[in-house]
C-alpha positions in Angstrom: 0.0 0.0 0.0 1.1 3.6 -0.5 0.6 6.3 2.0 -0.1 3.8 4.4 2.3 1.2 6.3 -0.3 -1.2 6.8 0.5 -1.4 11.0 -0.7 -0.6 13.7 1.0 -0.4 17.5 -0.7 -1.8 20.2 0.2 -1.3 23.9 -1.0 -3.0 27.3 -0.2 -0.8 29.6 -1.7 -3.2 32.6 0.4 -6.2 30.9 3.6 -4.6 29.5 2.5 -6.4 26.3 3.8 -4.3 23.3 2.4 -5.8 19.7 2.0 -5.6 15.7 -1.0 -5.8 14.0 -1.1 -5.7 10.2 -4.1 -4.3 8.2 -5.2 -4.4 4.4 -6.2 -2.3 1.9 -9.7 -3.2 2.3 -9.6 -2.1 5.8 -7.9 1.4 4.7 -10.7 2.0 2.0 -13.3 1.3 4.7 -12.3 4.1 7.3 -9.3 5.5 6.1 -7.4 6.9 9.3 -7.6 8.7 11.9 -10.8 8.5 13.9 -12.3 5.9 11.0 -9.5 3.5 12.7 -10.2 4.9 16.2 -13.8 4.2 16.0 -13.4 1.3 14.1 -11.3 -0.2 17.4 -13.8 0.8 20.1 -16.9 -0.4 18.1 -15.1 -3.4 17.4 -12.9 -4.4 20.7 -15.2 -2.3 23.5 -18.3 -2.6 25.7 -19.4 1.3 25.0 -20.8 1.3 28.5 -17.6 1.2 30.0 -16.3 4.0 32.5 -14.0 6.2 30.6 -11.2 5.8 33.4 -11.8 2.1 33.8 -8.5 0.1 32.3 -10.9 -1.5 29.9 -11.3 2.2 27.8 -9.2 2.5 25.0 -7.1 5.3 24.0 -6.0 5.7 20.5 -3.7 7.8 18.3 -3.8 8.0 14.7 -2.6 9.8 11.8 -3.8 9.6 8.3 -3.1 8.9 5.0 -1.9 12.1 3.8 -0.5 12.7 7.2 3.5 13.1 6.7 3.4 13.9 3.3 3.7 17.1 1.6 0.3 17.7 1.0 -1.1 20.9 2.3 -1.7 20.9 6.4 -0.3 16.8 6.2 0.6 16.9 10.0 -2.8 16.4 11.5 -3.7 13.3 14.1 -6.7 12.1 16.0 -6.8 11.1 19.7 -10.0 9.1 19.4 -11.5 7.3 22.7 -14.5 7.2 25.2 -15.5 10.6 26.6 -15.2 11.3 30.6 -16.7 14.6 30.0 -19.5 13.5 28.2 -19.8 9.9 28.3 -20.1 9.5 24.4 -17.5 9.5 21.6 -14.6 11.6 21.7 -12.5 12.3 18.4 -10.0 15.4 19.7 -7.8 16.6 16.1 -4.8 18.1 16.4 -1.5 19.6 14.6 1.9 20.4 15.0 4.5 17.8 13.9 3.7 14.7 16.5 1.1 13.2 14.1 3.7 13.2 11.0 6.9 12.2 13.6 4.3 9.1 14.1 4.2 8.4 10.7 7.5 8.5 9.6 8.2 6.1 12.6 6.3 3.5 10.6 3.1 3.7 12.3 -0.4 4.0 11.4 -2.0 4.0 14.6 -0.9 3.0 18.7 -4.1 1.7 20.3 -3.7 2.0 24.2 -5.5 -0.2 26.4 -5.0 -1.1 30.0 -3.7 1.0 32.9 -0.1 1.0 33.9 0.2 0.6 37.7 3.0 3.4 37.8 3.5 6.6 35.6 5.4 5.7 32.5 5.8 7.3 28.7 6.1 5.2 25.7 9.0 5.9 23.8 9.2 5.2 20.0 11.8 5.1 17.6 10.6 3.7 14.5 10.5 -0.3 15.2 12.0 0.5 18.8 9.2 0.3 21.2 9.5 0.8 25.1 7.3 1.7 28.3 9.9 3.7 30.3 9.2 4.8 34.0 7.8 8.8 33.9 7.8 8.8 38.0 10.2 11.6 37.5 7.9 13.5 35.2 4.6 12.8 36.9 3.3 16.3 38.4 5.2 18.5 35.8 4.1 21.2 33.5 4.4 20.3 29.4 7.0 22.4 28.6 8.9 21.3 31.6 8.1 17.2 30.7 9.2 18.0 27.1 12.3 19.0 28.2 13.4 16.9 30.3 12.1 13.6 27.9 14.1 15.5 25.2 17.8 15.3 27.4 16.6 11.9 28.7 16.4 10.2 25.2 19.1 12.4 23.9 17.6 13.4 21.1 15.9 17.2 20.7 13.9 15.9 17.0 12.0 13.9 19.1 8.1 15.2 18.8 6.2 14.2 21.7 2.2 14.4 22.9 1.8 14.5 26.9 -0.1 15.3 29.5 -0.4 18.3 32.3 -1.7 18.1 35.9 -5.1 18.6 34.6 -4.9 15.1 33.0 -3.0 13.4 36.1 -5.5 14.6 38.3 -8.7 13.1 36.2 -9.6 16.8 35.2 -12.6 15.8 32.9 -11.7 18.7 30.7 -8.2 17.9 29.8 -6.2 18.2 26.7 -3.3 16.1 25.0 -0.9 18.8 24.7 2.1 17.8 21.8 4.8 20.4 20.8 4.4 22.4 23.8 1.6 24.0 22.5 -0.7 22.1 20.2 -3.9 20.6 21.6 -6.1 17.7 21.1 -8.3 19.5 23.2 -11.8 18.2 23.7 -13.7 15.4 25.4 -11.3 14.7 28.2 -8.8 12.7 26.1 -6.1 14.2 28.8 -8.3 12.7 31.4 -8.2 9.3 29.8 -4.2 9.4 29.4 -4.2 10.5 32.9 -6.0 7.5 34.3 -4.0 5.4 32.1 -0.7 6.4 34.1 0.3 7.6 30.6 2.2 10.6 31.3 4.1 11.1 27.2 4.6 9.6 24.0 7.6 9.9 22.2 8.1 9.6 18.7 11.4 9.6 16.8 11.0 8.7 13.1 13.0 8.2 10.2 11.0 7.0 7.3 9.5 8.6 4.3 5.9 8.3 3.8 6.0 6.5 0.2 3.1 8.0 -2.2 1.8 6.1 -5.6 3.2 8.5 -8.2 5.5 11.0 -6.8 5.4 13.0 -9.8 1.1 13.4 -9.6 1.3 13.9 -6.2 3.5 16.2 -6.1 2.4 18.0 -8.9 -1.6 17.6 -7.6 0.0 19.2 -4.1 1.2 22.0 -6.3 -1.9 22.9 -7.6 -3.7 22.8 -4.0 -1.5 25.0 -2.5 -1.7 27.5 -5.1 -5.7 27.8 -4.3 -4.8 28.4 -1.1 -2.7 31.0 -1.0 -4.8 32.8 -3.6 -8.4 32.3 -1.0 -8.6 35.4 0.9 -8.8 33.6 4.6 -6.4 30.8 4.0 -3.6 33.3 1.9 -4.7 36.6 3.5 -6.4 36.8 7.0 -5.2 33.4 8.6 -1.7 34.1 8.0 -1.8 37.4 9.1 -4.1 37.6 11.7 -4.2 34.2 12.9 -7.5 32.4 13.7 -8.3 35.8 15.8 -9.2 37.4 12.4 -12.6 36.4 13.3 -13.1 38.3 16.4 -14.2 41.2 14.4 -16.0 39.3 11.6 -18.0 37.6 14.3 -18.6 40.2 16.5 -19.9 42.3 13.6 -22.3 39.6 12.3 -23.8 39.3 16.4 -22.8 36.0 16.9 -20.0 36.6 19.6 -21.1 35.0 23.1 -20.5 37.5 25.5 -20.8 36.2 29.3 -21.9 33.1 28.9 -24.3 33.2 26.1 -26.1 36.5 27.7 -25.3 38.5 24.8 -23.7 38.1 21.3 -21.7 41.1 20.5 -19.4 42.1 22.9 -18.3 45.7 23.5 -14.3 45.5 23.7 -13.8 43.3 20.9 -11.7 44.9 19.1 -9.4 45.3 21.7 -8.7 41.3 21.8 -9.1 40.6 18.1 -6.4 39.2 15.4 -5.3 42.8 14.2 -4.9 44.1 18.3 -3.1 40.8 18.9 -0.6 41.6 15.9 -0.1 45.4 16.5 1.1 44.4 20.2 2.3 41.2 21.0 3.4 39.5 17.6 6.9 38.6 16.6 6.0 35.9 13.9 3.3 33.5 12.9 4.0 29.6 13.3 2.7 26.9 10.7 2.2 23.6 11.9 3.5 20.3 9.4 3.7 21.1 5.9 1.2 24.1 6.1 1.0 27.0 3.6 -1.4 28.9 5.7 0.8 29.6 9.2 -1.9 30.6 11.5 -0.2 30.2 14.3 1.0 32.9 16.5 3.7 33.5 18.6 3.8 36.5 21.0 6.1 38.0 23.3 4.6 39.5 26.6 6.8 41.6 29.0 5.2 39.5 31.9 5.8 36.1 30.7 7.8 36.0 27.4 7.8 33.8 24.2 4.5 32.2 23.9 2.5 30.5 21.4 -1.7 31.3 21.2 -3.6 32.5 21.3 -6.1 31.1 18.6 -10.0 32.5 17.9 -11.3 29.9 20.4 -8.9 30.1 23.0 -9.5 34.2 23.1 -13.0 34.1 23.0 -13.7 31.7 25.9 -10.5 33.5 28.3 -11.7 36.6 27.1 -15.7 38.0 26.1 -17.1 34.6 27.2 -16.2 35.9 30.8 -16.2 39.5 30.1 -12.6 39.8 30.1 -11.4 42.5 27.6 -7.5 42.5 28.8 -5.2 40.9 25.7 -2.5 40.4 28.1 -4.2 38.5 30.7 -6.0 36.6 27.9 -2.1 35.0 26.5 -1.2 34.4 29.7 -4.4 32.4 31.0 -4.0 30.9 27.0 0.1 30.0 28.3 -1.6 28.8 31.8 -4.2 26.3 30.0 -1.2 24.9 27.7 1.0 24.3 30.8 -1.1 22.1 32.7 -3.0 20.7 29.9 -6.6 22.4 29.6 -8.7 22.4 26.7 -9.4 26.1 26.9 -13.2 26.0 25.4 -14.0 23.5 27.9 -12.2 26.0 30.1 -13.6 29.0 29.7 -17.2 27.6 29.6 -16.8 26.0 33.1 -15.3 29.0 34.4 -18.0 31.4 32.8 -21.1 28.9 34.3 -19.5 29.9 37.4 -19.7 33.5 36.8 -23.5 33.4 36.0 -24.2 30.8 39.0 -22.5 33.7 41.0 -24.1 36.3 39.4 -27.5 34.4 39.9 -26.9 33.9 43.8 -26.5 30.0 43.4 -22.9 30.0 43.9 -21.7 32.4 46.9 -18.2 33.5 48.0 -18.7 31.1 50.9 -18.2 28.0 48.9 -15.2 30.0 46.9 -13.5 30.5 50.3 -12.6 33.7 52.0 -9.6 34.5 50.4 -10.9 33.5 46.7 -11.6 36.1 43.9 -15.5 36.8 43.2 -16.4 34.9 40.2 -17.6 38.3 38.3 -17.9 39.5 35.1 -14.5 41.0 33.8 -12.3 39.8 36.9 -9.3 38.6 35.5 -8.0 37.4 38.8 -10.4 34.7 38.2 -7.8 33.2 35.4 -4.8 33.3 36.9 -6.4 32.3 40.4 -8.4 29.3 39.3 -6.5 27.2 36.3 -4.2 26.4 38.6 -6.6 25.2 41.5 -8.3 23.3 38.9 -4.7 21.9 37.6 -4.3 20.3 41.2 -8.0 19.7 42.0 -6.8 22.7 44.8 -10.5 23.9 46.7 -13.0 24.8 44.6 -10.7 24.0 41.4 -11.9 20.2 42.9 -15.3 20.9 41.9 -14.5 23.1 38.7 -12.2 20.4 37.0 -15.5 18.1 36.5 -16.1 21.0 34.2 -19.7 23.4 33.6 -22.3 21.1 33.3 -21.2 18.5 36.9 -20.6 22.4 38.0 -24.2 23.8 37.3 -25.8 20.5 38.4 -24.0 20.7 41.7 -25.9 24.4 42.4 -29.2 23.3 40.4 -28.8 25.8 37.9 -28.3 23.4 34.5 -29.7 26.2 32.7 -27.0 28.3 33.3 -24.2 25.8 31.5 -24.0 26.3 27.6 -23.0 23.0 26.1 -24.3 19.7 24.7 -24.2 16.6 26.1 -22.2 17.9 29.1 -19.3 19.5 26.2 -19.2 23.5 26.6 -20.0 25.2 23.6 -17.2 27.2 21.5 -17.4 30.4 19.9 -20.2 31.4 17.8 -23.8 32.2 19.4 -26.0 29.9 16.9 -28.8 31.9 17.5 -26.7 34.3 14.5 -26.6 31.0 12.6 -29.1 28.3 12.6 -27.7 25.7 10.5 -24.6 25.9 13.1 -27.4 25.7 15.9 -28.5 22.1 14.3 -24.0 20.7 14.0 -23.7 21.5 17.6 -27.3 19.7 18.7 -26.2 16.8 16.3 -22.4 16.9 16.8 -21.3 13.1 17.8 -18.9 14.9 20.5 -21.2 17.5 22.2 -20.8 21.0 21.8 -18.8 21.3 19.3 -17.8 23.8 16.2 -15.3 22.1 13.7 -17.1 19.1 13.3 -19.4 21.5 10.5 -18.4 24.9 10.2 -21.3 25.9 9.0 -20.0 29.7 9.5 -18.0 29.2 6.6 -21.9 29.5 4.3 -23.2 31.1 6.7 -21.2 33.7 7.3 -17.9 33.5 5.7 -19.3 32.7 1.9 -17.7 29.0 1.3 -18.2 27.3 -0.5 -21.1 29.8 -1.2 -23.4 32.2 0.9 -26.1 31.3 2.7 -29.0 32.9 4.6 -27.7 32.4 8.9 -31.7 32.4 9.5 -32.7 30.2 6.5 -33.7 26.6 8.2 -34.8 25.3 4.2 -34.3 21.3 3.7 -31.3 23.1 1.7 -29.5 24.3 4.5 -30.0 20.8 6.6 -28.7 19.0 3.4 -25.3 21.5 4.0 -25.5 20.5 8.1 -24.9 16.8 6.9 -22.7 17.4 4.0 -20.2 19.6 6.5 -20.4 16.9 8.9 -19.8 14.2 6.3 -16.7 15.7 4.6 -15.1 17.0 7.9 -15.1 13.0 8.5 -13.3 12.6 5.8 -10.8 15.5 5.7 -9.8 14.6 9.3 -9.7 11.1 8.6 -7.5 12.0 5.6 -4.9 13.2 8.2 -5.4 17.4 6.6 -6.9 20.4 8.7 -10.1 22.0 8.2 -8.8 25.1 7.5 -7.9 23.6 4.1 -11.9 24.3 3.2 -11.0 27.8 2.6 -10.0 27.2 -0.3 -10.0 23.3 -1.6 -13.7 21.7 -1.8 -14.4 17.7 -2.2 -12.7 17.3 -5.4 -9.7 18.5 -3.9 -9.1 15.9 -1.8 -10.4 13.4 -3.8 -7.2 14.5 -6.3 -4.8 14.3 -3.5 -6.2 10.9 -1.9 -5.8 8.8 -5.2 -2.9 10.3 -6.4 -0.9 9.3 -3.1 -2.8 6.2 -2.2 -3.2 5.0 -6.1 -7.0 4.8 -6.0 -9.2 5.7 -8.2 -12.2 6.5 -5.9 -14.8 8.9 -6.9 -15.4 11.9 -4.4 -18.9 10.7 -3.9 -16.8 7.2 -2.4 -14.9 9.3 -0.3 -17.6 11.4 1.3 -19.7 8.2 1.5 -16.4 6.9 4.1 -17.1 10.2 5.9 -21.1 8.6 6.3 -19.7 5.6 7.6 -17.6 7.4 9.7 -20.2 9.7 11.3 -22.8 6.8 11.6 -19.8 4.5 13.6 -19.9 7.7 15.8 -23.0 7.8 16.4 -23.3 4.0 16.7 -21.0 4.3 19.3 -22.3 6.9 21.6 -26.4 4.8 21.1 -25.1 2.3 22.8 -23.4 4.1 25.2 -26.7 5.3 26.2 -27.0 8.5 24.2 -31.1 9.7 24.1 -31.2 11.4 21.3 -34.7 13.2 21.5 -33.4 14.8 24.8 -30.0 15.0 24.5 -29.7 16.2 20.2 -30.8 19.9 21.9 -29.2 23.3 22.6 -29.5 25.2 25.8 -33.0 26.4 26.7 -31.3 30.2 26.3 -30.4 29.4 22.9 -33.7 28.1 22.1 -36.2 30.7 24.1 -34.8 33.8 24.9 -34.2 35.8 21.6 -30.7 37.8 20.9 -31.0 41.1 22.9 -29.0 43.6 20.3 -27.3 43.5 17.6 -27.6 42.0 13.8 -29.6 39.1 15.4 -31.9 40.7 17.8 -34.9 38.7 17.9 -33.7 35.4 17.2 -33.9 31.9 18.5 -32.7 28.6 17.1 -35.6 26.9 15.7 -34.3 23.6 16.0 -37.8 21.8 16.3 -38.2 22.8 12.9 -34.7 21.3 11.6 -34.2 18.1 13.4 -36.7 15.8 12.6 -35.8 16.3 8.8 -31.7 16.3 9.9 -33.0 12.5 11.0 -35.0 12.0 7.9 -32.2 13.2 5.5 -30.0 11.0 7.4 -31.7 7.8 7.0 -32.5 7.5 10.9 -35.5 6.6 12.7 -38.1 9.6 13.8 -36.1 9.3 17.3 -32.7 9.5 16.2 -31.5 6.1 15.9 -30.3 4.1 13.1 -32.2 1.6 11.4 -30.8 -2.2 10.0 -31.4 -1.2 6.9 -28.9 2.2 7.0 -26.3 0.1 9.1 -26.7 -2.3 6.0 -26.2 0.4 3.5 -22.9 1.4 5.5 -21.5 -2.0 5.8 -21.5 -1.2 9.9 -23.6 -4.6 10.0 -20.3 -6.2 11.5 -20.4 -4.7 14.6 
C-alpha cells in the first residue's frame, strides 16, 4: 500500500505487552485513518458502556493517510476514545509535527488499552518500542516534561504528545498537549491518558511516507496549494491575523457570546481581536507540518515571554465569554491552560457557568472561600487564580475540574451551563446561525464547532453564501454534508482550515494520487457517512437519548438575541431536526435503522 504502512502499535499498559498488528487495503478504503481507525477499534474491541477511566477504555492515536506527506496541512492526528466529560464519543484533532513524527516512525495508529500501575511514557523510535518509568515526570508542567524527555532520550527531534496536571489529576476537561503548544483538546482525552498512568509519548521517526506516483502527487500538491494561498482567509487573513481574524468578523455579524451566552456582540472586541493581537504582541506567525497557511501565532509579553496562542477559540472563551477584555491576561491564562493541559473552550465555559451561577446567587463567596476572587464578570483574577486550582484539584478547582455542566448540576442551575451533552459550547452564538445551531445539537462529540463549520456558508461565503436564519431542507442537506466531509478531511490526516479554499474534489485529487485509487469523491464522502454513523453508533449504545439530548440550551432556544444583527432570534431547532433525521436515513427518534447500518457495511459490529 502507498501512503499507508499497513500497521498498527498496540500497547498493554496493565500487561507490558507491546504488539503488531497488520491491516489491508480493504480495511484502509473502509475508514481511512484517523478516527475511522479509532472508531473502528472501540466499536469493534469495546463494551461502549464502559467507564472512561476504567482500564478496559481504550485510548488511540492515529494519523492519516496524507499525514507526513507534503500535502497541504499533512501533519494532522486524532486522539480518538470514550468521553469522561461526556460519556459518548470523543475524536479530539490536532496539529503540530507529532502526528507526521508518528508516521515517519512507521506507524499507522498506537491503540492504548489497559492501565499502567506506575507513571510511564512510551518511547518510540521507529520499530524500537519501550514503556519507560515517567515517575520523575509525573506532576510536571508540558514544557517542563518535554524538556526533560528530550535530554533523557538524547535526542531534541524527538516530537512528543503528553499530558499536564489537569490530565493526572482526572480533570474531565483535559487536553493532549504535543509540541508544547498544540492541543487535542476536547472530550477529556487528557483525562483518559491521565488514568491510564500515561504521562508522554515519544516519537522519533526516520522513514518517508512512500506515495503512488510521486510526480502526480507532487504536482496535484502544487496545484492545491496554489488555491490556497490565492483564498482570501487561507492566503490573506489566517496568516496574518491568525485564527483571531474572526473576532471582528464575528462580533460584527452578532454571533459573539459574551458572558456566557447572555449577549452576542461584545463591546471591547476589538481590543482582543487578530489585528490588536498583531499590532502588540506578535513577533511571527507559526505553521504547523507542511502548512502553507501559518496561522499560528507566537507573541512575546513583558510579563511572561515567548509564547504561542492564542487562537479565535482560545481568546474568546479567556476573554468576552467571561467578560474579560484585557489581551494580556487573555495569553497568559492561553500560556496557563497549555502548561497544565486544559482544553481552553471547555475552560472558559466552566469558568463562565460559574460566573452566571455567582451572578444568579446560586454560587456564593462562601463555597469559593474567604480569600478566593469573586467569580464576576470581567475579573481577570479569576484566570490566573483558578487554572491552577483546577490543575491540582486545589479547593474549589476540585469541583470546577469536573467542568460546567457537573458544576451547574451541583448548584441546580443546569440552565445556566451552555454546552451539549455535558461539552461546553465554542465560539459562535447559533442563534446568528441556525444551521450551526443544528451541528452543535447533532455533533457526535457535544458541543462542538469544527465538526461543520457551517460559518463558513453562513457567514464566511464558502463554498457559497447562505442565509444564517434560513432553516430550508437546503441548509440541513449543508449540516450533513459539513459533517460528512469534515469526516473525511480529518480522517485524511489534513486540517479544516484547508476548506478555505480546496472543496471535495480537492481531496479526492490528493487521496488517489498518493494512495493509487481511483475512488470517486462521492466514495470518499460516503467513508465520511460511515464514519459519522460509527460515531453515532458508538455513543447509542453508550446510552446516548437522542430526542433529549440532540438539543441546545433552553437560552439558545427561548430567549431571543437582545442587540445587535440578530436581535430577535432563537434557534428553531424543532423545525430542523426531525428532517436532519430524515435526510440521514435514521428513525423519527434519532437512531439508526438495520437497513442504514446495511447500507454502510457497519452490520459487523
Amino acid at each position: 500500500m502507498f501512503a499507508y504502512w499497513g500497521r498498527i502499535l498496540r500497547v498493554n499498559l496493565s500487561t507490558g505487552k507491546i504488539s503488531e498488528e497488520k491491516f489491508d487495503e480493504d480495511f484502509a478504503k473502509k475508514w481511512l485513518g484517523t478516527r475511522g481507525f479509532g472508531i473502528y477499534y472501540l466499536l469493534k474491541e469495546m463494551d461502549a458502556t464502559v467507564d472512561p477511566f476504567s482500564p478496559e477504555n481504550k485510548l488511540i492515536f492515529a494519523p492519516g493517510p496524507l499525514t507526513g506527506t507534503t500535502a497541504p496541512t499533512g501533519g494532522r492526528y486524532m486522539v480518538i476514545t470514550k468521553s469522561p466529560l461526556t460519556g459518548y464519543i470523543a475524536m479530539a484533532n490536532s496539529g503540530g509535527f507529532f502526528g507526521a513524527e508518528l508516521k515517519f516512525a512507521g506507524w499507522d495508529a498506537i491503540v492504548v488499552e489497559g492501565k499502567a500501575d506506575h507513571p510511564v511514557y512510551l518511547y518510540i523510535n521507529d520499530d524500537q518500542v519501550e514503556i519507560r518509568d515517567a515517575g520523575h515526570i509525573w506532576g510536571k508542567v508540558v514544557s517542563e516534561t518535554e524538556e526533560t524527555l528530550k535530554e533523557e532520550v538524547g535526542d531534541s527531534k524527538v516530537h512528543i504528545a503528553s499530558i499536564g496536571p489537569a490530565g493526572e489529576n482526572l480533570s474531565r476537561i483535559a487536553a493532549v498537549m504535543n509540541d508544547e503548544h498544540r492541543a487535542a483538546g476536547r472530550g477529556g482525552v487528557g483525562a483518559v491518558m491521565g488514568s491510564k498512568k500515561l504521562k508522554a509519548i515519544v516519537v522519533r521517526g526516520h522513514k518517508r511516507v512512500e506515495v503512488a506516483d510521486r510526480a502526480k502527487f507532487t504536482s496535484v500538491v502544487k496545484e492545491k496549494i496554489e488555491k490556497l494561498k490565492n483564498d482570501p482567509v487561507a492566503g490573506g487573513g489566517l496568516p496574518k491575523f491568525g485564527t483571531a481574524v474572526l473576532v471582528n468578523i464575528i462580533n460584527q455579524n452578532g454571533l459573539y457570546p459574551t458572558r456566557n451566552f447572555q449577549d452576542s456582540q461584545f463591546e471591547y472586541a476589538e481590543e482582543q481581536s487578530g489585528e490588536a493581537m498583531a499590532a502588540k504582541y506578535l513577533i511571527r506567525n507559526k505553521p504547523c507540518y507542511a502548512c502553507p497557511i501559518g496561522c499560528g501565532r507566537v507573541n512575546k509579553l513583558p510579563t511572561l515571554g515567548v509564547t504561542e496562542g492564542p487562537e479565535y477559540e482560545s481568546t474568546w472563551a479567556l476573554g468576552a465569554h467571561l467578560g474579560i477584555n484585557d489581551l494580556a491576561s487573555i495569553i497568559e491564562a492561553n500560556h496557563l491552560a497549555d502548561e497544565y493541559g486544559f482544553d481552553t473552550i471547555s475552560l472558559g465555559g466552566t469558568l463562565a457557568t460559574a460566573m452566571e451561577l455567582y451572578e444568579k446567587g446560586l454560587l456564593k463567596q462562601e463555597d469559593l472561600g474567604e480569600d478566593a476572587p469573586p467569580f464576576r464578570w470581567g475579573n481577570t483574577e479569576v484566570l490566573h487564580y483558578y487554572i491552577e486550582k483546577m490543575a491540582y484539584r486545589k479547593g474549589f478547582g476540585d469541583v470546577l475540574a469536573e467542568g460546567g455542566y457537573r458544576l451547574a448540576e451541583r448548584y441546580n442551575g443546569v440552565e445556566y451551563f451552555m454546552g451539549v451533552k455535558k461539552q461546553e459550547l465554542p465560539a459562535y452564538d447559533p442563534r446568528g446561525a441556525e444551521g450551526h445551531g443544528l451541528g452543535y445539537a447533532t455533533n457526535n462529540r457535544g458541543g462542538c464547532h469544527i465538526k461543520q463549520y457551517m460559518i463558513s456558508p453562513e457567514i464566511l461565503g464558502y463554498p457559497y453564501k447562505m442565509d444564517p436564519h434560513d432553516i430550508s431542507d437546503e441548509k440541513v442537506k449543508m449540516v450533513i454534508l459539513f459533517q460528512d466531509l469534515t469526516a473525511l478531511i480529518d480522517a485524511a490526516g489534513l486540517c479544516v482550515f484547508t476548506t478555505f479554499g480546496l472543496g471535495a474534489d480537492d481531496y479526492r485529487d490528493m487521496l488517489n494520487a498518493a494512495i493509487g485509487w481511483d475512488l470517486t469523491t462521492e466514495e470518499y464522502l460516503k467513508i465520511g457517512e460511515r464514519i459519522w454513523n460509527a460515531e453515532r453508533l458508538f455513543s447509542l449504545r453508550a446510552g446516548l437519548d437522542p430526542l433529549k439530548e440532540d438539543t441546545l440550551p433552553k437560552r439558545l432556544l427561548e430567549e431571543p438575541v437582545r442587540q445587535g444583527p440578530n436581535k430577535g432570534h432563537v434557534v428553531r431547532l424543532k423545525e430542523m431536526l426531525p428532517r436532519y433525521y430524515s435526510l440521514r436515513g435514521w428513525t423519527e427518534d434519532g437512531r439508526i435503522p438495520e437497513e442504514k447500518l446495511g447500507e454502510l457495511d457497519l452490520r459487523e459490529f
